[in-house]
C-alpha positions as a Python dict, from the first residue, in 0.01 Angstrom:
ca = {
    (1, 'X'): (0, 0, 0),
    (2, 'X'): (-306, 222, 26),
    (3, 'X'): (-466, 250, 376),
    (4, 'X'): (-804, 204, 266),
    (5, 'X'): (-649, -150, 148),
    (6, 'X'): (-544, -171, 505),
    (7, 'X'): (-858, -75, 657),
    (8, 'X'): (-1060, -296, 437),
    (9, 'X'): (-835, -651, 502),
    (10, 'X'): (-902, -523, 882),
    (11, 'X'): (-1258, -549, 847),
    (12, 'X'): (-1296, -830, 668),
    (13, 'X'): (-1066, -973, 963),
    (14, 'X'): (-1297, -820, 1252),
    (15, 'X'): (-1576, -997, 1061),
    (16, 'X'): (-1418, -1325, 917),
    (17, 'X'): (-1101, -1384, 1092),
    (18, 'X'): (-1002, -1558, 1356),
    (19, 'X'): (-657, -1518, 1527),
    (20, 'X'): (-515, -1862, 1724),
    (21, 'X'): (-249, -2015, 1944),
    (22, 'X'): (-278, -2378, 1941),
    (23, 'X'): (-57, -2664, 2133),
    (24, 'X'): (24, -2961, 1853),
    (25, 'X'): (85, -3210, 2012),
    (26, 'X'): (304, -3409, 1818),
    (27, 'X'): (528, -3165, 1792),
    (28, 'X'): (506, -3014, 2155),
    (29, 'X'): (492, -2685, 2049),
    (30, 'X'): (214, -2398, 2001),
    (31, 'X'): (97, -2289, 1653),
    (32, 'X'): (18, -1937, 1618),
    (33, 'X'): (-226, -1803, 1331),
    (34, 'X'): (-468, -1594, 1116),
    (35, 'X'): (-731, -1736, 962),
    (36, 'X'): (-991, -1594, 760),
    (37, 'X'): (-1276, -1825, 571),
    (38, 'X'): (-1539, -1745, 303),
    (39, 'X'): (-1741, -1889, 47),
    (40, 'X'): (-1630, -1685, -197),
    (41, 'X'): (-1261, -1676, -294),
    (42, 'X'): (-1186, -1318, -467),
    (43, 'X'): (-1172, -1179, -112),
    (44, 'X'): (-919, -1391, 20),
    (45, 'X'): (-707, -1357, -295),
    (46, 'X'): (-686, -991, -197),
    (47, 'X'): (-567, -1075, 175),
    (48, 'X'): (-317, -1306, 23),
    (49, 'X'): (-191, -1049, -259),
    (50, 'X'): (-165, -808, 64),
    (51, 'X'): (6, -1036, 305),
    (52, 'X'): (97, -1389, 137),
    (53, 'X'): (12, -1682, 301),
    (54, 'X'): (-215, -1955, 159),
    (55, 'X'): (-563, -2047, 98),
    (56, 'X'): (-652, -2391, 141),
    (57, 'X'): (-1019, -2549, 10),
    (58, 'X'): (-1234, -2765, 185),
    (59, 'X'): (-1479, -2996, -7),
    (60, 'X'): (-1816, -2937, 12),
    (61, 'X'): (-2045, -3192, 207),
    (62, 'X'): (-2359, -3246, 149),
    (63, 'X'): (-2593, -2955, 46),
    (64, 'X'): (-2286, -2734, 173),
    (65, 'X'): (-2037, -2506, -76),
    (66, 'X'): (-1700, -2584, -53),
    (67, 'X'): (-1494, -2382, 236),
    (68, 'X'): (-1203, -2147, 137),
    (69, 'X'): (-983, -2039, 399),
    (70, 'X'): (-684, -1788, 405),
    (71, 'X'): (-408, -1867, 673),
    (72, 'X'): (-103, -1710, 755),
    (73, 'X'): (106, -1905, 979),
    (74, 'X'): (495, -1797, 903),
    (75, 'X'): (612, -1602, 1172),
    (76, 'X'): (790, -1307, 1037),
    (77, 'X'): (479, -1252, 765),
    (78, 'X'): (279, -1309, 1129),
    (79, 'X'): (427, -1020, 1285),
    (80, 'X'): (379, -814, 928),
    (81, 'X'): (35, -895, 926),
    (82, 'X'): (-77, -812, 1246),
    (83, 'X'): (120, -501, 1292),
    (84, 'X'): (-51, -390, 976),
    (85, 'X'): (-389, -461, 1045),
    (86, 'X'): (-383, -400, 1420),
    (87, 'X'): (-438, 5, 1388),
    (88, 'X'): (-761, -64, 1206),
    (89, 'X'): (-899, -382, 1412),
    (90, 'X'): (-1194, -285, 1597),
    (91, 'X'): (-1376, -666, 1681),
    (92, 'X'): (-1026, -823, 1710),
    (93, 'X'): (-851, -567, 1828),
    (94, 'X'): (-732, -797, 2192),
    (95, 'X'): (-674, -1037, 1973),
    (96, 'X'): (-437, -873, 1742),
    (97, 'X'): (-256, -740, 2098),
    (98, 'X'): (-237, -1067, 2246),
    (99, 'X'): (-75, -1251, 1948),
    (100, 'X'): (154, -952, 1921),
    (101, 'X'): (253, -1034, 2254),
    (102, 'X'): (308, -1390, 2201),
    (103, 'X'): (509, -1355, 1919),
    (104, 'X'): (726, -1086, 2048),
    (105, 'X'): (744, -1287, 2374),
    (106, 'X'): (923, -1574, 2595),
    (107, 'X'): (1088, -1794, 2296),
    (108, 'X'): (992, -1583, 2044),
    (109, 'X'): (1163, -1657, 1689),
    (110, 'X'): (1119, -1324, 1527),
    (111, 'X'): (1298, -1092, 1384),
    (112, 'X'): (1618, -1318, 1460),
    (113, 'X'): (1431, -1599, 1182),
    (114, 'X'): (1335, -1959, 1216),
    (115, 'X'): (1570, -2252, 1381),
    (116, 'X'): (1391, -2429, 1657),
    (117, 'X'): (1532, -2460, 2003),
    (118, 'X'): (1404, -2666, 2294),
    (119, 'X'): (1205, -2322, 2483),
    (120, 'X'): (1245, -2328, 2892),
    (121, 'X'): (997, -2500, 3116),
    (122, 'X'): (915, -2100, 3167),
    (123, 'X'): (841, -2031, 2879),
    (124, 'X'): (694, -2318, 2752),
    (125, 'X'): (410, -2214, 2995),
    (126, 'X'): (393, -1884, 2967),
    (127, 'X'): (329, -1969, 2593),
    (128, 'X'): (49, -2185, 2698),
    (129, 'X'): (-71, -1937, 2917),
    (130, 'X'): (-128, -1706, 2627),
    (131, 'X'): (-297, -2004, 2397),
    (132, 'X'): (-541, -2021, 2686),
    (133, 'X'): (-585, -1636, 2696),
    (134, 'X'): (-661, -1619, 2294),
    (135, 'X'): (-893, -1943, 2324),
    (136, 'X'): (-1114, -1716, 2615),
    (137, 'X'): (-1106, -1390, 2338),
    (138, 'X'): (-1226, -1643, 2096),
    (139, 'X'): (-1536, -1729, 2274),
    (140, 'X'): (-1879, -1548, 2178),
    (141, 'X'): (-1868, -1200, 2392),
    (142, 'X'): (-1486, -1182, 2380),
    (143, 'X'): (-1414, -744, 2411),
    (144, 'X'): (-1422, -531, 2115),
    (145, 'X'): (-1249, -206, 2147),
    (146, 'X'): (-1446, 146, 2018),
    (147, 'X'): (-1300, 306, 1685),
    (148, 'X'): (-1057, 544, 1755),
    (149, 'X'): (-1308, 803, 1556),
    (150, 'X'): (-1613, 714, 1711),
    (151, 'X'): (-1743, 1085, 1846),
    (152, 'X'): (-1931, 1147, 2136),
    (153, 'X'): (-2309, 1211, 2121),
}
């Protein structure tokens, strides 16, 4: 793939997308994720020719147009993703590092594939610790790294 390709699904990202750890519940596990959501659909057809994943509608209410939102939740196309966007991330640039770090962390389940296992107490929380550090990123004034080719005035 091209690396203007690259660098554009990066920006859309830094201005669209939103990277996430969350605990469910039910299942007693954390949920990693990219997710990326638009009016328009053509541009999340691209990110999901680039990268797979899904794109998932919801219904308009009201006055509102209906929602479409790209995800990307497998872990192995996860790991893909990020590592391929993260060169070009400038907004979500901590963010792309942190979830790198979870999924290449305690419990992790890549490259060695799926199969779940009960994780230790350990690292049960030190997922949790990084859900909490991506949910504090993910709040309005989270850091923002400079380009790499920004020049000096």
């Amino acid at each position: 793939m091209a690396a203007t390709q690259y660098a554009w699904a990066a920006g859309f990202v830094d201005g669209e997308g939103c990277f996430s750890i969350n605990y469910h519940r039910p299942t007693n596990h954390h949920r990693p994720g990219l997710f990326v959501s638009q009016i328009e659909s053509p541009p999340l057809e691209i990110l999901k020719d680039l990268f797979g994943g899904s794109i998932n509608c919801t219904p308009a209410r009201g006055r509102q147009r209906p929602l479409m939102t790209w995800q990307i939740t497998n872990w192995a196309d996860l790991v893909n993703t990020v590592e391929t966007l993260q060169p070009y991330l400038v907004v979500k640039a901590a963010h792309a590092e942190l979830m790198l770090a979870y999924l290449h962390g305690p419990g992790r389940r890549y490259p060695n594939g799926g199969g779940r296992r009960k994780l230790s107490d350990a690292d049960f929380a030190a997922r949790g610790e990084f859900a909490e550090q991506m949910t504090k990123l993910n709040r309005r004034g989270g850091p923002a790294r400079e380009p790499s080719n920004s020049r000096s005035t």
